[in-house]
Biopython code that builds the backbone (N, CA, C, O; Angstrom):
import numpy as np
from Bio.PDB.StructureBuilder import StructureBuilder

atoms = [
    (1, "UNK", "N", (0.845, -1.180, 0.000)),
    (1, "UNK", "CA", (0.000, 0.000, 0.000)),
    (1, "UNK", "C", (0.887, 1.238, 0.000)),
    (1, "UNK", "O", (1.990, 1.373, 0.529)),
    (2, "UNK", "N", (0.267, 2.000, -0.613)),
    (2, "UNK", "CA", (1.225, 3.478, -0.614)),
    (2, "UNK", "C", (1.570, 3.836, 0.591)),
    (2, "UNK", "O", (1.504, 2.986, 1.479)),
    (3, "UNK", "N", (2.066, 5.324, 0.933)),
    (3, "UNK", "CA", (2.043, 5.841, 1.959)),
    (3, "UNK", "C", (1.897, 6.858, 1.268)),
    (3, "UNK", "O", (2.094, 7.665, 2.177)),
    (4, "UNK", "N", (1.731, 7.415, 0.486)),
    (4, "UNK", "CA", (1.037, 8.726, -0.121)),
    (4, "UNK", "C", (-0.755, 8.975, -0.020)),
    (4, "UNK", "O", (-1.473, 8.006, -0.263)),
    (5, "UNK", "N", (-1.287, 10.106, 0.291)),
    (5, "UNK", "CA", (-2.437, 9.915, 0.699)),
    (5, "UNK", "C", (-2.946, 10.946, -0.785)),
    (5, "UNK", "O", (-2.384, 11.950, -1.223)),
    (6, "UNK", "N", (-3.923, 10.400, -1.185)),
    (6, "UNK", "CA", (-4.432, 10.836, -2.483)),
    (6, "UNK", "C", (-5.426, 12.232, -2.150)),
    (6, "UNK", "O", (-6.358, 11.776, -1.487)),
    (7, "UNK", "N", (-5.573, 13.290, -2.271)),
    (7, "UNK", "CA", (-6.143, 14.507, -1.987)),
    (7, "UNK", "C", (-7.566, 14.268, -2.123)),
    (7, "UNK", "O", (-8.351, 14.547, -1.216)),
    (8, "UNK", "N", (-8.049, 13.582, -3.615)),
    (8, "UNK", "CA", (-9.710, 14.069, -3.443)),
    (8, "UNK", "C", (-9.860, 12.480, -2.719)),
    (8, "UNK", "O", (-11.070, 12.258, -2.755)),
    (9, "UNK", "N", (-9.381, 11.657, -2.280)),
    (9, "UNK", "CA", (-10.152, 11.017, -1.301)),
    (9, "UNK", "C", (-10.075, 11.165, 0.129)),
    (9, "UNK", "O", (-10.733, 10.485, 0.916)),
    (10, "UNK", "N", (-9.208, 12.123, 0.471)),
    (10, "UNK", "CA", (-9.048, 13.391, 1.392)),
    (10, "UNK", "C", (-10.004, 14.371, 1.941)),
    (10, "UNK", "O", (-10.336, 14.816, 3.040)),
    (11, "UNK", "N", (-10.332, 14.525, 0.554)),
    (11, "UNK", "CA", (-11.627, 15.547, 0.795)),
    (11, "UNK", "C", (-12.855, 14.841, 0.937)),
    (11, "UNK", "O", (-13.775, 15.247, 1.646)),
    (12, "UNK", "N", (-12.886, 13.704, 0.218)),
    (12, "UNK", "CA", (-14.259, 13.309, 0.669)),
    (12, "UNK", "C", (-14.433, 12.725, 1.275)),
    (12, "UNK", "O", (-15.529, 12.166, 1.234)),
    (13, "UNK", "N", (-13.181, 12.292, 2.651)),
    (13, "UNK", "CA", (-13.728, 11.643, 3.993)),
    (13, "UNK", "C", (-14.017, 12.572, 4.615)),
    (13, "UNK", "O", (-14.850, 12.428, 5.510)),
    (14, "UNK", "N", (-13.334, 14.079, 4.323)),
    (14, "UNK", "CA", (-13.995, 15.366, 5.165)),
    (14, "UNK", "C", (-15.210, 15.971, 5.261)),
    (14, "UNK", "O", (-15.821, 16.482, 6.200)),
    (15, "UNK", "N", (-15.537, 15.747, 3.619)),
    (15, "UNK", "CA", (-16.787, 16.276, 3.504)),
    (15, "UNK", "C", (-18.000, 14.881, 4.251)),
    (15, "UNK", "O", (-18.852, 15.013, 5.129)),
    (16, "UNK", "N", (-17.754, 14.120, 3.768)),
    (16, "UNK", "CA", (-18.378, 13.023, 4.467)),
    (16, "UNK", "C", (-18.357, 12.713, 6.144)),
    (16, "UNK", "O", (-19.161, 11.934, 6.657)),
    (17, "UNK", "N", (-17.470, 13.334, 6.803)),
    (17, "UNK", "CA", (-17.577, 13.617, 8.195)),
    (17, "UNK", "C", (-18.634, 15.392, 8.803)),
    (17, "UNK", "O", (-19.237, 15.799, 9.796)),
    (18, "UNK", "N", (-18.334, 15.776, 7.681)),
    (18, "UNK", "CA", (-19.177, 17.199, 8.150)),
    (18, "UNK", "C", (-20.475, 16.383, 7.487)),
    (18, "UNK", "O", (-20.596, 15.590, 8.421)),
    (19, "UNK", "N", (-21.279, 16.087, 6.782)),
    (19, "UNK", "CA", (-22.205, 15.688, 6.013)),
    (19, "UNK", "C", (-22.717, 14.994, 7.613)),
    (19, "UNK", "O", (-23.731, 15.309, 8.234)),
    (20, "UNK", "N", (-21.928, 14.226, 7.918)),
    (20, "UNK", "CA", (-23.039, 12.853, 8.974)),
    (20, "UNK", "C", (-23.354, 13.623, 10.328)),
    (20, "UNK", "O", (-24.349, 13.520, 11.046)),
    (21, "UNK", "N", (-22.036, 14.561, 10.501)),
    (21, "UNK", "CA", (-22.059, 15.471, 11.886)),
    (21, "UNK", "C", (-23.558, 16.693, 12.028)),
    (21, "UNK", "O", (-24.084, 17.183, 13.027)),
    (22, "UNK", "N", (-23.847, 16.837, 10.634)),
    (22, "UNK", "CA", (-24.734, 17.709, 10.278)),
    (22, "UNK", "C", (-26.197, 16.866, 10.103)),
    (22, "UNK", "O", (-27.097, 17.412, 9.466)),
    (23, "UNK", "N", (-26.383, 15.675, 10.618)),
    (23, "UNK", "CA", (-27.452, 15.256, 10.156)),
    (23, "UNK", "C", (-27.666, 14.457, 8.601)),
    (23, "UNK", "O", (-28.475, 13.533, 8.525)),
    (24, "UNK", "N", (-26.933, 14.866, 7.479)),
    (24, "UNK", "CA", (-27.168, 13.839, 6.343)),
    (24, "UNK", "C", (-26.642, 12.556, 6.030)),
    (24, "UNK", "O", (-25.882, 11.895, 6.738)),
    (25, "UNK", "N", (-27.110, 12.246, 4.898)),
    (25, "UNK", "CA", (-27.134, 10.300, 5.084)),
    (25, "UNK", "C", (-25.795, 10.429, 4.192)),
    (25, "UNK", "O", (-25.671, 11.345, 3.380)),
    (26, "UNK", "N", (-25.010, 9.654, 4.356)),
    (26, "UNK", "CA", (-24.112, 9.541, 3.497)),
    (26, "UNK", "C", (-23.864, 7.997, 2.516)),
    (26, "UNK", "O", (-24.796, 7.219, 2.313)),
    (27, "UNK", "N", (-22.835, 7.829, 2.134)),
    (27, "UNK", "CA", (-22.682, 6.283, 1.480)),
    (27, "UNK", "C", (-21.398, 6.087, 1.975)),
    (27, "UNK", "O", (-20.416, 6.796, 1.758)),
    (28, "UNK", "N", (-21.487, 4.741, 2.880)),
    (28, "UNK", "CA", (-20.069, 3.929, 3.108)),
    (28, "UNK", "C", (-20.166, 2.850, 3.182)),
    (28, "UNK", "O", (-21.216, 2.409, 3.651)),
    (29, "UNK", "N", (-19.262, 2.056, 2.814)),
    (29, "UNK", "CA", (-18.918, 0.480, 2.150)),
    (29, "UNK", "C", (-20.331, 0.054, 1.428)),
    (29, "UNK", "O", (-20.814, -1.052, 1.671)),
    (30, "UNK", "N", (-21.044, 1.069, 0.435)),
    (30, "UNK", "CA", (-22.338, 0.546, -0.649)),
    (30, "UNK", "C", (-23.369, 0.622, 0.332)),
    (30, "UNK", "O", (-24.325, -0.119, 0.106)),
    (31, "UNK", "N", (-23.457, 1.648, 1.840)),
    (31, "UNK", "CA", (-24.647, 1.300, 3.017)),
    (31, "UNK", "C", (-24.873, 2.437, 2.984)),
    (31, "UNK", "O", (-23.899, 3.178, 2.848)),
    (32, "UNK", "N", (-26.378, 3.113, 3.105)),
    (32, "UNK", "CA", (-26.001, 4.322, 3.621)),
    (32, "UNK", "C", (-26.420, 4.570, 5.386)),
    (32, "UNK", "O", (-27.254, 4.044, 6.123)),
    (33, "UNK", "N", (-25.701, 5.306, 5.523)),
    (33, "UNK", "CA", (-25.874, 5.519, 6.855)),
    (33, "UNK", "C", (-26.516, 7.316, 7.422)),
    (33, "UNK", "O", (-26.160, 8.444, 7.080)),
    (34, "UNK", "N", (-27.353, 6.926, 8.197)),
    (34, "UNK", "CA", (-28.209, 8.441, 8.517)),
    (34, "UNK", "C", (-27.364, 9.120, 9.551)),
    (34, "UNK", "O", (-27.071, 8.447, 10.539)),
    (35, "UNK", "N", (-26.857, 10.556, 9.460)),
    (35, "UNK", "CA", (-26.022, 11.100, 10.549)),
    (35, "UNK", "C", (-27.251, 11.457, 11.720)),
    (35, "UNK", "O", (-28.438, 11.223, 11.494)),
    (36, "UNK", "N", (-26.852, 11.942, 12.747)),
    (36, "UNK", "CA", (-26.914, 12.328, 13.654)),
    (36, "UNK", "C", (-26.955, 13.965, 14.129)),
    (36, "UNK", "O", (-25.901, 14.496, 14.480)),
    (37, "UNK", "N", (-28.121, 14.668, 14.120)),
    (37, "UNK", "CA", (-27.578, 16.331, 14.596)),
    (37, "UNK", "C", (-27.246, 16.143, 15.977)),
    (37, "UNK", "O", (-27.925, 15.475, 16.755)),
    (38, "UNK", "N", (-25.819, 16.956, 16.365)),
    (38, "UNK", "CA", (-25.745, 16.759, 17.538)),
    (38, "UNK", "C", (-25.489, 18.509, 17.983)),
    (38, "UNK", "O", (-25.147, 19.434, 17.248)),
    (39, "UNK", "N", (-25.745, 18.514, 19.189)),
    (39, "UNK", "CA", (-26.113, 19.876, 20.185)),
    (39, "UNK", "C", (-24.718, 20.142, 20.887)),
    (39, "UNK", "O", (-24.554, 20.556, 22.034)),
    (40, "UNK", "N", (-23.904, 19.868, 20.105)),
    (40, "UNK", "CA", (-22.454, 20.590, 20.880)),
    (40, "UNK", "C", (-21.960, 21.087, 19.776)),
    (40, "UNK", "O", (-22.733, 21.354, 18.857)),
    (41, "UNK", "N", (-20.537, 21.318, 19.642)),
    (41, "UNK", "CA", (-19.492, 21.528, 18.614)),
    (41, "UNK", "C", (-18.798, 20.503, 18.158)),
    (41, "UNK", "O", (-18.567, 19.949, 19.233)),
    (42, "UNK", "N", (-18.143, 19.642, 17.120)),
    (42, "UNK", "CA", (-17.596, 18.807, 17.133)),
    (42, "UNK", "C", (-16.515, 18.932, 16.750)),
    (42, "UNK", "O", (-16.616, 19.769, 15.853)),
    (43, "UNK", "N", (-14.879, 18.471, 16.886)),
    (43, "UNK", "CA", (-13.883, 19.063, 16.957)),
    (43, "UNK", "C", (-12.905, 17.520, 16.256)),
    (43, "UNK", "O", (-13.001, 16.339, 16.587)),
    (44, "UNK", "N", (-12.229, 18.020, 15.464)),
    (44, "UNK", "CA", (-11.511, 17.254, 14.317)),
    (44, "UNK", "C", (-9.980, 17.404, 15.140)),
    (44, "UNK", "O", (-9.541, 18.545, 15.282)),
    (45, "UNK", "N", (-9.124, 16.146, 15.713)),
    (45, "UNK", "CA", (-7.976, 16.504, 15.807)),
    (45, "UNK", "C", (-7.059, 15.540, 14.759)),
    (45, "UNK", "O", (-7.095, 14.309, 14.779)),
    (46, "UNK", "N", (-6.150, 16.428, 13.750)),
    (46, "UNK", "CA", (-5.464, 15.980, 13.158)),
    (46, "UNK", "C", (-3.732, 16.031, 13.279)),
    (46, "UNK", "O", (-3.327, 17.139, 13.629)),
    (47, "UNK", "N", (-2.649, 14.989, 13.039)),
    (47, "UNK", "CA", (-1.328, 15.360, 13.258)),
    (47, "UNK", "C", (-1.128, 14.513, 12.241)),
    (47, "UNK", "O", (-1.601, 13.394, 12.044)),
    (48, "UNK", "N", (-0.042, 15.447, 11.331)),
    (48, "UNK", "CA", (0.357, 15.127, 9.860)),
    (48, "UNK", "C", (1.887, 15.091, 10.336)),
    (48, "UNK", "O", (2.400, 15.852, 11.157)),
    (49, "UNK", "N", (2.753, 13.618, 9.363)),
    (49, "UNK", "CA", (4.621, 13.432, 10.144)),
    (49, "UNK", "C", (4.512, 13.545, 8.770)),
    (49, "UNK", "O", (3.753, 12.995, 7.972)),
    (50, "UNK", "N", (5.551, 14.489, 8.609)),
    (50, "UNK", "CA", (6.316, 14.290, 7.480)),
    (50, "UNK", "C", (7.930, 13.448, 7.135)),
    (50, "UNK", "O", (8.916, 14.055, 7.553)),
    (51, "UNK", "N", (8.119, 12.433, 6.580)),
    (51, "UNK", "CA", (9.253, 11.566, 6.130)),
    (51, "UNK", "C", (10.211, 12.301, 5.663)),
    (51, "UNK", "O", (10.136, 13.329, 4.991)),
    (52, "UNK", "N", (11.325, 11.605, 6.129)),
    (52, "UNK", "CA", (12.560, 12.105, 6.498)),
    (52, "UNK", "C", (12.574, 13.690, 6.815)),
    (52, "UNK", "O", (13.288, 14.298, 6.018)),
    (53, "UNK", "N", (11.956, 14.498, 7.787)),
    (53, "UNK", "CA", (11.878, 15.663, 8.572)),
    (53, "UNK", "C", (12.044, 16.124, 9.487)),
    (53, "UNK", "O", (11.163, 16.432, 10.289)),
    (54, "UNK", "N", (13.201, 16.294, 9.612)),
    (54, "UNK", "CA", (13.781, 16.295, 11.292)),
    (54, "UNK", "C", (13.805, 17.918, 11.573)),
    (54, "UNK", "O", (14.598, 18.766, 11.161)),
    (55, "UNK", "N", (12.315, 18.079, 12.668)),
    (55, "UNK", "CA", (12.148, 19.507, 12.944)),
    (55, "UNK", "C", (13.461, 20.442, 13.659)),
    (55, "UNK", "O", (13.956, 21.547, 13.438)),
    (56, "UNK", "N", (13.664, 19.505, 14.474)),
    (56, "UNK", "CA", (15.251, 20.232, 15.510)),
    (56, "UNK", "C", (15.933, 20.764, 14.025)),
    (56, "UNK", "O", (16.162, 21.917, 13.659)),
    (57, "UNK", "N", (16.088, 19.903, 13.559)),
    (57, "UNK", "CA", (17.138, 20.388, 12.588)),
    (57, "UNK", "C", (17.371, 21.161, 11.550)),
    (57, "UNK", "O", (18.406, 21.773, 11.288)),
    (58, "UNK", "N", (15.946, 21.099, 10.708)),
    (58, "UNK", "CA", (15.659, 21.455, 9.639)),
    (58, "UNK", "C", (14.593, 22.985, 9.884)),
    (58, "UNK", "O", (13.777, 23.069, 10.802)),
    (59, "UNK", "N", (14.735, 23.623, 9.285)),
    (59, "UNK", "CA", (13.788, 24.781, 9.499)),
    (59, "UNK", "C", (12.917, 25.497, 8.308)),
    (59, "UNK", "O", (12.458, 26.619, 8.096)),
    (60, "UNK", "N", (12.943, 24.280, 7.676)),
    (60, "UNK", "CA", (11.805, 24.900, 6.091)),
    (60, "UNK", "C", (10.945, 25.594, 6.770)),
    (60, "UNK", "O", (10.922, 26.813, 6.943)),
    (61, "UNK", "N", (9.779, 24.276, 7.400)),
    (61, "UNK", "CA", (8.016, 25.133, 7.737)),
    (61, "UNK", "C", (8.803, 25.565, 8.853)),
    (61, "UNK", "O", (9.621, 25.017, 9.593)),
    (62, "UNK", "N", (8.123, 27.146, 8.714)),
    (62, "UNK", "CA", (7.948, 27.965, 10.205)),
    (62, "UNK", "C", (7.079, 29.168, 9.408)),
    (62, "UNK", "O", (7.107, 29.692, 8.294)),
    (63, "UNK", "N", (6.333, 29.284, 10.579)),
    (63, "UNK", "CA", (5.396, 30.438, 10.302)),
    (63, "UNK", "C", (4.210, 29.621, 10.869)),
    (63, "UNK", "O", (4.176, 28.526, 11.432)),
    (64, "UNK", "N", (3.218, 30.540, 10.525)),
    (64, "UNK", "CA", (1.574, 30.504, 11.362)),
    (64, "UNK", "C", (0.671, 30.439, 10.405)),
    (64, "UNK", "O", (0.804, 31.063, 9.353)),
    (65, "UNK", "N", (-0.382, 29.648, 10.677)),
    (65, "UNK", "CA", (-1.980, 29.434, 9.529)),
    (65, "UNK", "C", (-3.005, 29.637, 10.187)),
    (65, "UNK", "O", (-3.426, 28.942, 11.112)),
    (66, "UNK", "N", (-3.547, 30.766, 9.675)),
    (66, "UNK", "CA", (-4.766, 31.490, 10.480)),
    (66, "UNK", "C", (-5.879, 30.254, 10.174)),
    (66, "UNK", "O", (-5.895, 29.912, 8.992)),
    (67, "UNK", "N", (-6.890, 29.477, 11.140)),
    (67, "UNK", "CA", (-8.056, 28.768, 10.820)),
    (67, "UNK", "C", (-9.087, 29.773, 9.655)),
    (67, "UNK", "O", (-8.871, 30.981, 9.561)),
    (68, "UNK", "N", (-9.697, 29.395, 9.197)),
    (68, "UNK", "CA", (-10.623, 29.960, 8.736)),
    (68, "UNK", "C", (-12.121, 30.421, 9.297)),
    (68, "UNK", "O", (-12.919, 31.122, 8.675)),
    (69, "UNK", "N", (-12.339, 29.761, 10.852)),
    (69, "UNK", "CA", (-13.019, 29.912, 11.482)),
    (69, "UNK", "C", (-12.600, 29.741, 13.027)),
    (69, "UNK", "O", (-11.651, 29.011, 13.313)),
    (70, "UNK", "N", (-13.323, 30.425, 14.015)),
    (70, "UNK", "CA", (-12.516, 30.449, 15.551)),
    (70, "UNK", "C", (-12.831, 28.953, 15.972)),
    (70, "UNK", "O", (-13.926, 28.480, 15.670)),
    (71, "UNK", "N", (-11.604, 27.966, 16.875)),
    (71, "UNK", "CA", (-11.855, 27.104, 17.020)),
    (71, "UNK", "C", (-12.811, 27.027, 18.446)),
    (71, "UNK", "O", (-13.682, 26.224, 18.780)),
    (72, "UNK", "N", (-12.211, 28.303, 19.169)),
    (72, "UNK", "CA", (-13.069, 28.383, 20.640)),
    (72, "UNK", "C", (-14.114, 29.889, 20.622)),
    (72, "UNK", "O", (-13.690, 30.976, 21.014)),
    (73, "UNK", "N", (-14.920, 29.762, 20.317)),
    (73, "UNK", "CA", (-15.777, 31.185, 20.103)),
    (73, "UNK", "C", (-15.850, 31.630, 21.641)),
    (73, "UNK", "O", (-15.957, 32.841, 21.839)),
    (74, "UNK", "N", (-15.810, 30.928, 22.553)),
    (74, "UNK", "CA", (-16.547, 31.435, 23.814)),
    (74, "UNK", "C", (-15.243, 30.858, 24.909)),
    (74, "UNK", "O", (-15.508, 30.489, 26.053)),
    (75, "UNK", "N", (-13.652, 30.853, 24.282)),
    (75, "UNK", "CA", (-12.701, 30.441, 25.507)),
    (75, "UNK", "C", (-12.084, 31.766, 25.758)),
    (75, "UNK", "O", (-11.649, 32.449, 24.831)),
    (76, "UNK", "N", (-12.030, 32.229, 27.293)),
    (76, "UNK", "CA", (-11.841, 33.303, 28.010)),
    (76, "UNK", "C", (-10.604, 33.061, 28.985)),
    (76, "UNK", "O", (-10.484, 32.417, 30.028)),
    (77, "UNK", "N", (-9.503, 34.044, 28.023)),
    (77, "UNK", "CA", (-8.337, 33.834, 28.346)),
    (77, "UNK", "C", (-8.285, 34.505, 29.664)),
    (77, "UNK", "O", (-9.106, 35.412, 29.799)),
    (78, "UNK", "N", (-7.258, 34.186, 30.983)),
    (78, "UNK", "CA", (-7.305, 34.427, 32.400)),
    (78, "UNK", "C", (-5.521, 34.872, 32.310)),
    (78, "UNK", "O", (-4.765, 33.904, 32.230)),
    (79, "UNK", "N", (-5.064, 35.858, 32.317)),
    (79, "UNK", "CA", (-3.747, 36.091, 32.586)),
    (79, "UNK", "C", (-3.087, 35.969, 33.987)),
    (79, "UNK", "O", (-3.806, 36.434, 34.871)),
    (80, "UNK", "N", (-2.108, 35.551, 34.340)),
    (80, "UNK", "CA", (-1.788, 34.719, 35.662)),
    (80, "UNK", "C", (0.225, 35.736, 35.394)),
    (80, "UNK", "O", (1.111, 35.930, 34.562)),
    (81, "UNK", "N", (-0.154, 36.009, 36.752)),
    (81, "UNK", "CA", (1.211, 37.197, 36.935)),
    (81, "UNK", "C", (1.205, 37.906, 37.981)),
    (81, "UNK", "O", (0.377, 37.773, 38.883)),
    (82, "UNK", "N", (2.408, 38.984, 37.966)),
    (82, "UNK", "CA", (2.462, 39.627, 39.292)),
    (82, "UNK", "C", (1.659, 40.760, 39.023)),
    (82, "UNK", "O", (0.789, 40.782, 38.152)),
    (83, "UNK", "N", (2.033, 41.959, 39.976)),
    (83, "UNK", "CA", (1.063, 43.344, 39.865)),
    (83, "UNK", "C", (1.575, 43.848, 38.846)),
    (83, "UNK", "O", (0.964, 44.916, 38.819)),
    (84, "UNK", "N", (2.337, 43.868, 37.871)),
    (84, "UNK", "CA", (2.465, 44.550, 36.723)),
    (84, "UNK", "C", (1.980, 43.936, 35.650)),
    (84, "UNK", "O", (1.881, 44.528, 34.575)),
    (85, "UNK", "N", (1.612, 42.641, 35.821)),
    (85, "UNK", "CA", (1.026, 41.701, 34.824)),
    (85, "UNK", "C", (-0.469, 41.947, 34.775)),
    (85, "UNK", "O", (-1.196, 41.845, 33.787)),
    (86, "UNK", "N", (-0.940, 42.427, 36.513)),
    (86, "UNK", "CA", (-2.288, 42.287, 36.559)),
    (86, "UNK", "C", (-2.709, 43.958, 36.112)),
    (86, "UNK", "O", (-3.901, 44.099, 35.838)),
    (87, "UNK", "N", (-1.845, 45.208, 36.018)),
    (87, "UNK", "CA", (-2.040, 46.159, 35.577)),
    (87, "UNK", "C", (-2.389, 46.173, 34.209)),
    (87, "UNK", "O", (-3.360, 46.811, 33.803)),
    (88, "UNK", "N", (-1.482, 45.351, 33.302)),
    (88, "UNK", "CA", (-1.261, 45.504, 31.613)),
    (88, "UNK", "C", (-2.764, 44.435, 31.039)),
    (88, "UNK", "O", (-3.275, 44.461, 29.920)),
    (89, "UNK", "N", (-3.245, 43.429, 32.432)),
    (89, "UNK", "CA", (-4.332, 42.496, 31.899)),
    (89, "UNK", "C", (-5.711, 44.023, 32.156)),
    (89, "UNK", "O", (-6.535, 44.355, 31.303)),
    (90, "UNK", "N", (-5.576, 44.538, 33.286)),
    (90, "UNK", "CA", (-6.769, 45.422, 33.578)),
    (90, "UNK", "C", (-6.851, 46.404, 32.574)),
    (90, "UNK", "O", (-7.952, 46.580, 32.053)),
    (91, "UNK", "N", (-5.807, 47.134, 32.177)),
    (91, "UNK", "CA", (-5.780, 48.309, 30.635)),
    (91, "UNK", "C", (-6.419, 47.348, 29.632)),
    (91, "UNK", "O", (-7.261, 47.790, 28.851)),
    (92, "UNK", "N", (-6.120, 46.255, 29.612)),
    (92, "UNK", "CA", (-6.730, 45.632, 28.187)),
    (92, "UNK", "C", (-8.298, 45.195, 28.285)),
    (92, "UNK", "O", (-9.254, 45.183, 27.509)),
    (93, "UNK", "N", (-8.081, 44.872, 29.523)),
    (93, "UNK", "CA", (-9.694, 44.555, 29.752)),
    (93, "UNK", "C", (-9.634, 42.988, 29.948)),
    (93, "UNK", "O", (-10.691, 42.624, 30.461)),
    (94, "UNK", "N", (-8.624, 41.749, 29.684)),
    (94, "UNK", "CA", (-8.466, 40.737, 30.160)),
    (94, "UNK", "C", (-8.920, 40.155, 31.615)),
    (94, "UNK", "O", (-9.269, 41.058, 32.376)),
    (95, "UNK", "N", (-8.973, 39.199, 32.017)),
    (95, "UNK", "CA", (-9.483, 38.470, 33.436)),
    (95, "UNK", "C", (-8.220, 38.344, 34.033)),
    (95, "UNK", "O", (-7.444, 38.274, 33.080)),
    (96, "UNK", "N", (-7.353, 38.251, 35.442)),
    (96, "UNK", "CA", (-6.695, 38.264, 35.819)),
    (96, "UNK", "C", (-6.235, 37.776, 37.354)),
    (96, "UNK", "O", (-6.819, 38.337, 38.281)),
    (97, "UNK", "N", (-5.177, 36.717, 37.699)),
    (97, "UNK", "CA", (-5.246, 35.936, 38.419)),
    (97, "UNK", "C", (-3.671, 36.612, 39.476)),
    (97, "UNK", "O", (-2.581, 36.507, 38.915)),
    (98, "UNK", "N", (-3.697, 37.112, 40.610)),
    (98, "UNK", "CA", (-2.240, 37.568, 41.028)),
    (98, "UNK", "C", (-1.599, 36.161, 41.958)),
    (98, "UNK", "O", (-2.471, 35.370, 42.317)),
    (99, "UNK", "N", (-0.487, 35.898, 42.263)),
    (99, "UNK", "CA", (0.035, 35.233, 43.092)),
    (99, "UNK", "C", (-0.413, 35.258, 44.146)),
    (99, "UNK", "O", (-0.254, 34.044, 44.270)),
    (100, "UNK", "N", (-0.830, 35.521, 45.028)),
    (100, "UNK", "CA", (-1.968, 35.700, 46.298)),
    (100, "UNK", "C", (-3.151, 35.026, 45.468)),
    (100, "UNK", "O", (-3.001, 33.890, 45.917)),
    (101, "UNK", "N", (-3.865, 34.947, 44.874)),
    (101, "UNK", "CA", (-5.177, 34.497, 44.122)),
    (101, "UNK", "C", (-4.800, 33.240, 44.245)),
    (101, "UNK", "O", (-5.261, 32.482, 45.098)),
    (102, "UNK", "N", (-3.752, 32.864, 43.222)),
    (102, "UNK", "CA", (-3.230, 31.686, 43.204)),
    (102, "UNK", "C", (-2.747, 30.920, 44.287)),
    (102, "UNK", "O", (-2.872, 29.719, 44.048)),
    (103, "UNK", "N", (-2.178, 31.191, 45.527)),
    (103, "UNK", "CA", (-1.813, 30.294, 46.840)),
    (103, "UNK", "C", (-3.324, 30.328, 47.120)),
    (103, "UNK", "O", (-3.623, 29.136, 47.054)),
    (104, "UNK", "N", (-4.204, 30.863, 47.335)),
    (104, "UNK", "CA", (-5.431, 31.119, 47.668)),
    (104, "UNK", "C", (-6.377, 29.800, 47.489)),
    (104, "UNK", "O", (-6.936, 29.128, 48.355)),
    (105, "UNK", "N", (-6.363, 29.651, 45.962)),
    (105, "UNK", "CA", (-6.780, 28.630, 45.396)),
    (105, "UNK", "C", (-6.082, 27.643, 45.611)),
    (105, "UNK", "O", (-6.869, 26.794, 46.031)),
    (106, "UNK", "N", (-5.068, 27.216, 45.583)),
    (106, "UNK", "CA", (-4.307, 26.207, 46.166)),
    (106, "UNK", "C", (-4.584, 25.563, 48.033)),
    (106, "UNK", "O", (-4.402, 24.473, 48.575)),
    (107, "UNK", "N", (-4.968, 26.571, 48.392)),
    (107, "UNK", "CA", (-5.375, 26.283, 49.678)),
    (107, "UNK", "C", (-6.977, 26.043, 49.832)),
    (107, "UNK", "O", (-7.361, 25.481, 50.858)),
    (108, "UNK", "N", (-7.928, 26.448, 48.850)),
    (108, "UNK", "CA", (-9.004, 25.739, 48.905)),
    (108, "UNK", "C", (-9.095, 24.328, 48.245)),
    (108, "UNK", "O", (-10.228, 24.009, 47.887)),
    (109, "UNK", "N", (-8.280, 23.598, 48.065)),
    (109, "UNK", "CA", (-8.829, 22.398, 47.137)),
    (109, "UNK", "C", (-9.478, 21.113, 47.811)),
    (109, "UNK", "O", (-9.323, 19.898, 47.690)),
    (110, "UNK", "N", (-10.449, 22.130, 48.738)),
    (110, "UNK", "CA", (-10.853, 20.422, 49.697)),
    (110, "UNK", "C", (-11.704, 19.752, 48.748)),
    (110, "UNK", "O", (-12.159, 18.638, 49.006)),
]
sb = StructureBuilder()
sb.init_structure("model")
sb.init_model(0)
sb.init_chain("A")
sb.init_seg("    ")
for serial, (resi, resn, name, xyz) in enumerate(atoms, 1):
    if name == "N":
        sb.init_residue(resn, " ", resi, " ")
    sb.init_atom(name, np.array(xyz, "f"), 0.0, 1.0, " ", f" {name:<3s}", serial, name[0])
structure = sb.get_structure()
C-alpha cells in the first residue's frame, strides 16, 4: 500500500464527516448511513509526520496558519502574573489571576 495519501479522497472523507455530523445520510462500504444532529461543537484533531523531517534540525516550515473559522468562540483567556502583569491584563480589559489568588486557590482544594 502506498504511503502517499491521495487529496480528493481526502476531501471526501472530510466532507463526508461534516455531512453525517450535520445530520445527512451519506454512502459507506455501498450502506447508507443516517447522521446524527448533535447539540455541541464537534472538533476534528489531526497530526500530519512528514518523512525524512527532522524539525530540531531542519527549518523549512515555520510560520503561522490562520483557521478559517474560531476554534473556541466562547474560551476566556485568564492572565496569571504579578502586579504589573495584573495592571497591563486590567488596561486591556483581560481576566486576571495575582500570586496571592493563586496560593489562595491552592489552599481551597478540599
Amino acid at each position: 500500500m502506498s504511503n502517499k495519501l491521495n487529496s480528493a479522497i481526502l476531501d471526501k472523507a472530510a466532507e463526508d464527516v461534516l455531512a453525517f455530523s450535520s445530520g445527512e445520510t451519506i454512502n459507506k462500504n455501498g450502506a447508507d448511513l443516517q447522521g446524527k444532529k448533535r447539540n455541541f461543537v464537534e472538533t476534528v484533531e489531526i497530526q500530519i509526520t512528514l518523512k525524512n523531517y527532522d524539525p530540531q534540525r531542519d527549518k523549512r516550515f515555520s510560520g503561522t496558519f490562520k483557521l478559517p473559522s474560531i476554534p473556541r468562540p466562547n474560551l476566556k483567556p485568564c492572565m496569571l502574573g504579578n502586579a504589573a502583569h495584573c495592571e497591563q491584563a486590567d488596561r486591556i480589559g483581560v481576566a486576571h489571576m495575582s500570586v496571592d489568588d493563586l496560593k489562595k486557590l491552592n489552599k481551597n482544594k478540599k
